[in-house]
C-alpha positions as CSV (number, residue, x, y, z in Angstrom):
1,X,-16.4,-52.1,-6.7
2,X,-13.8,-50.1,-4.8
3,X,-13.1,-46.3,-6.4
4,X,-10.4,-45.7,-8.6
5,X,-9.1,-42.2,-7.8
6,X,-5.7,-40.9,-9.5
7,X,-3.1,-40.1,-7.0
8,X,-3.3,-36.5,-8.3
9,X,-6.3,-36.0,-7.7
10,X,-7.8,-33.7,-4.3
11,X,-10.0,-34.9,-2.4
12,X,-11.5,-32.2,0.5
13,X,-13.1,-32.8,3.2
14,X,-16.8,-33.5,4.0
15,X,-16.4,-35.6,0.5
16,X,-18.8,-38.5,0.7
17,X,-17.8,-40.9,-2.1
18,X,-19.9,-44.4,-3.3
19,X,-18.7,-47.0,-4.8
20,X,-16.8,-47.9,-8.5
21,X,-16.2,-44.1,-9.3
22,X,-13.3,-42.7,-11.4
23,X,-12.0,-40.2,-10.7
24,X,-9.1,-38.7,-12.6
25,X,-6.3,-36.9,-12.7
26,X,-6.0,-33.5,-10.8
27,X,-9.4,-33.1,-10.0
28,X,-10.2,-30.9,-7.1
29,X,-13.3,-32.3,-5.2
30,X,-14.2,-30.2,-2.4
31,X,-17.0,-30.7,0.8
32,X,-19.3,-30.5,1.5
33,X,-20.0,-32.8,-1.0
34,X,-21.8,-36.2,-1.5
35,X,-21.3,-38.6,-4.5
36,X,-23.4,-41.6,-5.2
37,X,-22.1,-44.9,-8.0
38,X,-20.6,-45.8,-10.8
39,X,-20.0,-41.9,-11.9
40,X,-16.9,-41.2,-14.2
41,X,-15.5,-37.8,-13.1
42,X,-12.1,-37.1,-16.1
43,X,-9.3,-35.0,-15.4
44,X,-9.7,-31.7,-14.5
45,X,-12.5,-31.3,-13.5
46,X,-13.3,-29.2,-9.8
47,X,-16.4,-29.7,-8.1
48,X,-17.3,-28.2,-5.2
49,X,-15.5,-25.1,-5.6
50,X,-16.8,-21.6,-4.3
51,X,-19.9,-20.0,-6.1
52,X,-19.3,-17.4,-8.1
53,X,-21.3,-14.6,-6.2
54,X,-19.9,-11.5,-5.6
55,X,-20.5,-11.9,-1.4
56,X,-19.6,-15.5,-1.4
57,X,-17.4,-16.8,0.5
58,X,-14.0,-17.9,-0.7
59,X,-12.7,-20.8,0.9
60,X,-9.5,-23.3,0.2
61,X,-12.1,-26.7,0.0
62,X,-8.9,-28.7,-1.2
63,X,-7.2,-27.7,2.1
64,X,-9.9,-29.2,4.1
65,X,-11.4,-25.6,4.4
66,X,-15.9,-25.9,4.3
67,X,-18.7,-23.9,4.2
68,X,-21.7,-24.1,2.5
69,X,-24.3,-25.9,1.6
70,X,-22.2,-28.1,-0.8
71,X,-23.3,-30.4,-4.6
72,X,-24.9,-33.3,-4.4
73,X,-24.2,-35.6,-7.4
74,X,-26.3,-39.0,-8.0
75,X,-25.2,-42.2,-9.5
76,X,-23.8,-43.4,-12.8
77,X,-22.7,-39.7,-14.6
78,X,-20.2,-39.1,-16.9
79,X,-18.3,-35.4,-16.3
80,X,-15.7,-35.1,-18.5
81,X,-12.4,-32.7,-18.8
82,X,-12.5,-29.4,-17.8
83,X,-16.1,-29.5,-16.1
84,X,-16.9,-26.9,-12.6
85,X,-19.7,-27.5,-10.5
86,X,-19.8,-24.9,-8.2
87,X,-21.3,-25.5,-4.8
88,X,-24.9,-23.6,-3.9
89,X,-25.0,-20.7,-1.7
90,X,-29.1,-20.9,-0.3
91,X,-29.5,-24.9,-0.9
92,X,-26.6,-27.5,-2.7
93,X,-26.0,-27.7,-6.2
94,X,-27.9,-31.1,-7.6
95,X,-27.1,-33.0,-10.7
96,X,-29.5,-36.3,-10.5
97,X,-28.5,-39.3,-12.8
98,X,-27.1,-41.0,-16.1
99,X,-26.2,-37.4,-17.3
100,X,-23.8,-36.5,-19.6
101,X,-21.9,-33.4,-18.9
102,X,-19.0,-32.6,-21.6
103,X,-15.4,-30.8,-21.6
104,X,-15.7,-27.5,-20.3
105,X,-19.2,-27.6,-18.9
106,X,-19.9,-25.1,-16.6
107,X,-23.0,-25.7,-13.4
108,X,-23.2,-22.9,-11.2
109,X,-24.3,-22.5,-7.7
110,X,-27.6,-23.5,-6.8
111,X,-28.6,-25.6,-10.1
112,X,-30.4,-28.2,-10.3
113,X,-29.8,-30.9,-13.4
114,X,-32.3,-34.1,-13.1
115,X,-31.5,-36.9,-14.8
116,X,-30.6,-38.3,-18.4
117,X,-29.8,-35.0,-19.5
118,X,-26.7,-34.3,-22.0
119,X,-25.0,-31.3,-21.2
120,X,-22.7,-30.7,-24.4
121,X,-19.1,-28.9,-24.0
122,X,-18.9,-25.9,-23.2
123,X,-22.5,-25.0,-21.9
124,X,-22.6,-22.1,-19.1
125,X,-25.3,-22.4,-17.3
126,X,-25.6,-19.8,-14.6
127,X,-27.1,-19.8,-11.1
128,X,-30.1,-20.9,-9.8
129,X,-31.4,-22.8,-13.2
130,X,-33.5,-26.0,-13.3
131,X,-32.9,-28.5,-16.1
132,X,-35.5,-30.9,-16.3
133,X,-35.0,-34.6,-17.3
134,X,-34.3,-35.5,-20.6
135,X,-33.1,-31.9,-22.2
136,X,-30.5,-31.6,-24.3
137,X,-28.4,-28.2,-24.0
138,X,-26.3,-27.9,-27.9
139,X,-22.2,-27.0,-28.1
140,X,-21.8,-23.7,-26.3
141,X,-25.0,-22.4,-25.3
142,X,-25.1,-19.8,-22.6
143,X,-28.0,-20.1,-20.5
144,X,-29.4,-17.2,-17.7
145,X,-29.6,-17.2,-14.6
146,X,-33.1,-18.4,-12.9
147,X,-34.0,-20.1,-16.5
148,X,-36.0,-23.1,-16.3
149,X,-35.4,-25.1,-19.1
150,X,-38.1,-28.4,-19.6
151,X,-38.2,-31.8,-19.6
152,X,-37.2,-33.2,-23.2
153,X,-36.5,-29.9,-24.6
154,X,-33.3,-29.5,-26.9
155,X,-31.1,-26.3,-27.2
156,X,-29.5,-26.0,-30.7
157,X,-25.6,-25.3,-30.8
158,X,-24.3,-21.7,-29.6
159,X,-28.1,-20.7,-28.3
160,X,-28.5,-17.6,-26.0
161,X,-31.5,-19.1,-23.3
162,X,-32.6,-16.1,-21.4
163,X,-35.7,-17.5,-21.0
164,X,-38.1,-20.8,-19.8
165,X,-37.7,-23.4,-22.5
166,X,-40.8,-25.5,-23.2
167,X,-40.9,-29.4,-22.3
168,X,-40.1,-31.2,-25.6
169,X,-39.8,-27.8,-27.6
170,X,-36.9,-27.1,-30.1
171,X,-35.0,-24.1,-29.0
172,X,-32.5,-22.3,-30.4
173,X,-30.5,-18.9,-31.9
174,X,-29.4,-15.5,-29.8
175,X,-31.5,-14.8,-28.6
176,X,-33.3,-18.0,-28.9
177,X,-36.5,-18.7,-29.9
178,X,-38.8,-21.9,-29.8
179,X,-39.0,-23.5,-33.6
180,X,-40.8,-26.5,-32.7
181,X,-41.9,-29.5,-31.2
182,X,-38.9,-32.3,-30.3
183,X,-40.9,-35.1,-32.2
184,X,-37.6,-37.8,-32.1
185,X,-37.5,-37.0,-28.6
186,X,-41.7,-38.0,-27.8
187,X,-41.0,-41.0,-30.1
188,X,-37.9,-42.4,-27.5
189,X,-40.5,-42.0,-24.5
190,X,-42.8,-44.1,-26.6
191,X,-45.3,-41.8,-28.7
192,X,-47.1,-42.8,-31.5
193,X,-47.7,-40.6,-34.1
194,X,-51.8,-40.0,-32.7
195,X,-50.1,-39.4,-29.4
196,X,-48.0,-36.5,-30.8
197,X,-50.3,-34.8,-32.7
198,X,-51.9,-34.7,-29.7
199,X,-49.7,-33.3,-27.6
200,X,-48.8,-30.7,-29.8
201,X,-51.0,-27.8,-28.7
202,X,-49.9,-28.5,-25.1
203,X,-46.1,-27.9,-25.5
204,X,-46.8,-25.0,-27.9
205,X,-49.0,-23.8,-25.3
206,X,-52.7,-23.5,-27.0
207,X,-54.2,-26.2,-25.1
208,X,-53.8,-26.2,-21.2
209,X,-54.5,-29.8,-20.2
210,X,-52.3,-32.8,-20.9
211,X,-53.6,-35.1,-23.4
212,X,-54.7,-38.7,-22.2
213,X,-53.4,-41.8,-23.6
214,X,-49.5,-40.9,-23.4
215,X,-47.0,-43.5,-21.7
216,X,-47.4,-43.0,-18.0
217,X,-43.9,-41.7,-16.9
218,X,-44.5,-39.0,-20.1
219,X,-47.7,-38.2,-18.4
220,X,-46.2,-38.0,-14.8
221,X,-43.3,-35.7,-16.4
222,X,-45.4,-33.3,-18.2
223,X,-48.1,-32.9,-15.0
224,X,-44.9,-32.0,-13.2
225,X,-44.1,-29.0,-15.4
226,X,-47.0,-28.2,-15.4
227,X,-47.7,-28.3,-11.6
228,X,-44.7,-25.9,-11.5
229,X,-46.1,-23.8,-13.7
230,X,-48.9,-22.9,-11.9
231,X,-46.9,-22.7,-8.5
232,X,-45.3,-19.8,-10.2
């Protein structure tokens, strides 16, 4: 289907747009940027603005003015009113698929969001922070630069993150701390009760090797993290 984009809205250059997105009124989309399907993109919204970095530069993107290295945005995400995604200065700003960012959302340069991941309004998340696939990120949490936060986890409402956040953990307070295990969250990936118990000592990190018998995209997810983990 053929994009609906409100005559209001900007769109800069180097913008690479797919197919059936919305796009609504006066939003400023600026290059270089690339945009995959079926992604709803409300009012307001400015993507591809300058990153906030003190030796940044500061170009007009909706005057056809680019430099850098850009966003790149997947396929079927909802950004609602108010959001900025600002674009990266050493590599482009990356929000994967089927997230869910909310009013006021803020993703700044160099971020990387993977996919089904809610974003709830007004979440700052500052530069150069990684937020793995399924994490939920609770009404107006501020998060720190560099943080990781992991796959499943969930951020309560007005956290402080100023540091990594556990895969499948329960996070929250200023400054936060981890209060648990996100057992709802194991049980949507398909974990029986055995399985979690299991899995416990891993994510509260007493045991170092992931248990066996876990769904196999769980499995893959958690080697991942912990792959990283040892990279760093």
């Amino acid at each position: 289907m053929a994009n609906r984009i409100h005559e209001t809205a900007i769109i800069g250059a180097e913008v690479e747009l797919g197919d059936d997105n919305v796009i609504g009124p006066y939003t400023v989309i600026a290059g270089p940027c690339r945009i995959g399907d079926g992604n709803f993109i409300g009012p307001h919204v400015s993507i591809g603005g300058p990153a906030e970095y003190l030796s940044a530069p500061h170009v007009a993107g909706w005057d056809g003015e680019v430099e850098g290295p850009g966003v790149v945005i997947g396929d079927r995400n909802r950004i609602r009113e108010f959001v900025t995604i600002n674009q990266g200065v050493t590599d482009a700003t990356r929000v994967g698929n089927d997230n869910y960012v909310m009013g006021r959302a803020h993703i700044a340069h160099d971020c990387v969001v993977d996919n089904n991941v809610v974003i709830t309004s007004a979440v700052q998340i500052a530069g150069h922070c990684h937020v793995w696939s399924g994490s939920n990120i609770g009404l107006g949490t501020v998060v720190h630069q560099g943080v990781q936060i992991g796959p499943g986890a969930m951020v309560g409402l007005g956290s402080a993150i100023r540091k990594e956040v556990g895969a499948f953990t329960i996070t929250l307070g200023n400054p936060a701390r981890t209060t648990g295990v996100n057992v709802i969250g194991l049980q949507r990936r398909g974990c029986s009760e055995e399985s979690i118990a299991a899995l416990t000592g891993f994510l509260t990190g007493k045991e170092q090797e992931v248990p066996a018998g876990l769904p196999e995209e769980l499995t893959t997810l958690l080697k991942a993290w912990t792959q990283r983990a040892e990279q760093h």
